[in-house]
C-alpha positions as CSV (number, residue, x, y, z in Angstrom):
1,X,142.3,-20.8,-42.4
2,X,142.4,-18.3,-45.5
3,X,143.9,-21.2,-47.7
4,X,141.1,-23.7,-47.3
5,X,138.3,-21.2,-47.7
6,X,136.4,-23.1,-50.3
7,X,136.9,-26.8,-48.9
8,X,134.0,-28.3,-46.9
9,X,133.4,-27.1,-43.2
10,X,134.3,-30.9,-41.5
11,X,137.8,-30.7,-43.5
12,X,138.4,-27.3,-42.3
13,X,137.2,-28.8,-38.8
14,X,139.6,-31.3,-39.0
15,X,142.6,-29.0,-40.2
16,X,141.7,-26.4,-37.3
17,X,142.0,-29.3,-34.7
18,X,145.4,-30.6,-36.2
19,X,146.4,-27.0,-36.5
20,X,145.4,-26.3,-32.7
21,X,146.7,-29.3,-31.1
22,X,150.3,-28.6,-32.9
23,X,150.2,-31.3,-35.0
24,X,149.5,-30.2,-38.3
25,X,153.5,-29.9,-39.2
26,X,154.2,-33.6,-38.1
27,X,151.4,-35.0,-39.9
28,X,152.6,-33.1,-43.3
29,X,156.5,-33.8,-42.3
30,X,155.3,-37.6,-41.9
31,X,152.9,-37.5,-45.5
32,X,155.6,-35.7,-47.6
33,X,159.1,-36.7,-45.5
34,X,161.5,-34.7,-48.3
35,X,161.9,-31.4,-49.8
36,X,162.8,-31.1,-53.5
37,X,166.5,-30.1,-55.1
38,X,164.8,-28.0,-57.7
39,X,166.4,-25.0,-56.3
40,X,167.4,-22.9,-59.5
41,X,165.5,-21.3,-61.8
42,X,167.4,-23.8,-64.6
43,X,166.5,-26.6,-63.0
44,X,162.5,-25.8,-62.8
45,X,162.7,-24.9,-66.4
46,X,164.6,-28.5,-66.8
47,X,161.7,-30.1,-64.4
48,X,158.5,-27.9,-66.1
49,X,159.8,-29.3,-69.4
50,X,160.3,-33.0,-68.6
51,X,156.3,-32.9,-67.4
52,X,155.2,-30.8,-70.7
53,X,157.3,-33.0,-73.0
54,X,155.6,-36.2,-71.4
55,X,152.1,-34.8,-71.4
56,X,151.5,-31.7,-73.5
57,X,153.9,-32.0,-76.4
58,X,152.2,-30.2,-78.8
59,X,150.9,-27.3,-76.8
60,X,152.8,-23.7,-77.5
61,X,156.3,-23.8,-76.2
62,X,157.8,-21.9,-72.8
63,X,160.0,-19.1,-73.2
64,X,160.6,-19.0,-69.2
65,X,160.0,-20.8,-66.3
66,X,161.1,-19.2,-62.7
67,X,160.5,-19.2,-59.1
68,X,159.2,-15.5,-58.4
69,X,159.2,-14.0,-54.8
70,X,156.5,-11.3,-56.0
71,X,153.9,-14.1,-55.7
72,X,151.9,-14.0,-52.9
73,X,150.6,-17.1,-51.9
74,X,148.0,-15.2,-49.1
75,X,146.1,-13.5,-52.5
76,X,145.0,-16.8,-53.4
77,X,148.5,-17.8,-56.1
78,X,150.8,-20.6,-55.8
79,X,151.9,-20.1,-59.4
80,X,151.1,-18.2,-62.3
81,X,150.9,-18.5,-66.3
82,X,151.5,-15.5,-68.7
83,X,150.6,-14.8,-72.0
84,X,151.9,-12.4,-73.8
85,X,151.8,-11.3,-78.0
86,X,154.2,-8.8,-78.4
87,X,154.5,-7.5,-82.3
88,X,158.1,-7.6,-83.5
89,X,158.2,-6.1,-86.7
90,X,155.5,-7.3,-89.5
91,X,155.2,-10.1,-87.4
92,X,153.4,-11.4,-83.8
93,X,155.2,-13.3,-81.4
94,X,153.7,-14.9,-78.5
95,X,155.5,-15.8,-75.3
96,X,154.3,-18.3,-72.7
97,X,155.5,-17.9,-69.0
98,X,155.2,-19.7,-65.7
99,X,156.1,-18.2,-62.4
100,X,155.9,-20.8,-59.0
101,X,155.7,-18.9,-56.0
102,X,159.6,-18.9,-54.0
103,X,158.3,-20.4,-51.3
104,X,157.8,-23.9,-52.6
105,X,161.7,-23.8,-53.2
106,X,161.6,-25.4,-50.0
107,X,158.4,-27.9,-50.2
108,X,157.6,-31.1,-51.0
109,X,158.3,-32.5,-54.4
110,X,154.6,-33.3,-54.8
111,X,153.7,-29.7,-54.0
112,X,155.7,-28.5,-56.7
113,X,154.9,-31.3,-59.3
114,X,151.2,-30.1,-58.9
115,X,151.6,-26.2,-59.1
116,X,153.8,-27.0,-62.2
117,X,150.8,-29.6,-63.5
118,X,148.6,-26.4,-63.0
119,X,150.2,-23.5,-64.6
120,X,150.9,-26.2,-67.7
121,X,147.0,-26.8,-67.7
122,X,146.9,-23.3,-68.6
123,X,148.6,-23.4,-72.1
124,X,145.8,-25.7,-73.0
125,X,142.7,-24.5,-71.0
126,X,142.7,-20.7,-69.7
127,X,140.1,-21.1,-67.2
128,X,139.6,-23.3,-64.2
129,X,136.9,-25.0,-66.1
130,X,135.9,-29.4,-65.8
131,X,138.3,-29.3,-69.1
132,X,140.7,-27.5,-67.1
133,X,140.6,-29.6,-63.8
134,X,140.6,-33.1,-66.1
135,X,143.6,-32.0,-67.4
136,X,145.3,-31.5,-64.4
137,X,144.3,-34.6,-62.9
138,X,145.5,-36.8,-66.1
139,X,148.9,-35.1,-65.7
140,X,148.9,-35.7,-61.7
141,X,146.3,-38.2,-60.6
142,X,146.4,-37.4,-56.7
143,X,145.9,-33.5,-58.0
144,X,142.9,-32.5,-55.8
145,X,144.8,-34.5,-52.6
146,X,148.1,-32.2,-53.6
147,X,146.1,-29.5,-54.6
148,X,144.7,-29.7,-50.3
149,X,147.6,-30.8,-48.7
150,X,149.6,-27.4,-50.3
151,X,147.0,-25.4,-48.8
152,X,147.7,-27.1,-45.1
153,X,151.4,-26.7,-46.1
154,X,150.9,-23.2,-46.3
155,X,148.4,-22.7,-43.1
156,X,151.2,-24.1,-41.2
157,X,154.0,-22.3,-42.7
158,X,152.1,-19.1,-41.6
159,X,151.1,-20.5,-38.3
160,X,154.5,-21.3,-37.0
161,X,156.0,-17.5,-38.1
162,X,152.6,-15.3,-37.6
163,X,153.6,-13.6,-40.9
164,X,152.4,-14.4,-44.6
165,X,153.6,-17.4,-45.6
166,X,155.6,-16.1,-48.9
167,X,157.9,-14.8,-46.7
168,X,159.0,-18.3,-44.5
169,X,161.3,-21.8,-44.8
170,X,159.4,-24.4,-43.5
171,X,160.9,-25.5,-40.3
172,X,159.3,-29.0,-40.5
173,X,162.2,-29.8,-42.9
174,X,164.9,-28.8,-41.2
């Protein structure tokens, strides 16, 4: 239960007993029914920017926005925002980057609307501060209800293959 660490013991209760009674993947497959088509790295550029434009228009632009199979979702990441200033010349240029962990190729489309949400929050606010966490939530009301439900996504993903879950496809959508 590495994922919920953090969470309140009666919902980690509650998780263990769907989780040991085999029903933790029908009760997500029944909450979230589909999987997302944003499959290429294109189209979660084309997806990340359709959210920023709507919400965050005048933050600093993205220069990239992929899925990366480096990101290990068992060391505590679903996604992850970079900065970097890089001088070219006489001159400074900054470059803002978000990386979504491969596994939610295959997830719900709420799952990765929120890690999205996230990693934007962070061209605004850098740390996981009330600012931060408001932010996130004006972007993606149900955010703390997404935010939890990934994290069950992601027990069960790693229950049903015994390996970490970075490395599965969910079978609950197949």
């Amino acid at each position: 239960m590495k994922y919920l660490a953090g969470y309140s013991e009666q919902l980690i209760m509650q998780a263990g007993q769907l989780l040991a009674e085999n029903r933790l993947g029908s009760f997500l497959q029944q909450k979230y029914p589909l999987r997302h088509e944003i499959k290429t790295d294109k189209a979660l550029y084309d997806f990340t920017m359709e959210i920023k434009n709507g919400f965050l228009r005048t933050a600093p632009p993205l220069s990239r926005v992929m899925y990366d199979g480096k990101i290990h979702a068992a060391l505590n990441a679903l996604g992850c925002h970079t900065f970097v200033s890089r001088v070219q010349g006489g001159r400074l240029k900054a470059k803002n980057e978000i990386r979504v962990a491969a596994v939610f190729r295959e997830a719900p489309p709420e799952f990765l609307k929120m890690i999205v949400v996230h990693e934007l929050a962070h061209l605004k606010e850098k740390e996981h501060n009330k600012a931060f966490y408001k932010l996130c939530e004006y972007m993606e009301p149900a955010y703390y209800q997404l935010e939890f439900d990934a994290r069950l996504f992601l027990t069960q993903l790693e229950k049903e293959k015994g390996t970490a879950a970075w490395d599965l496809t969910p079978s609950i959508y197949r």
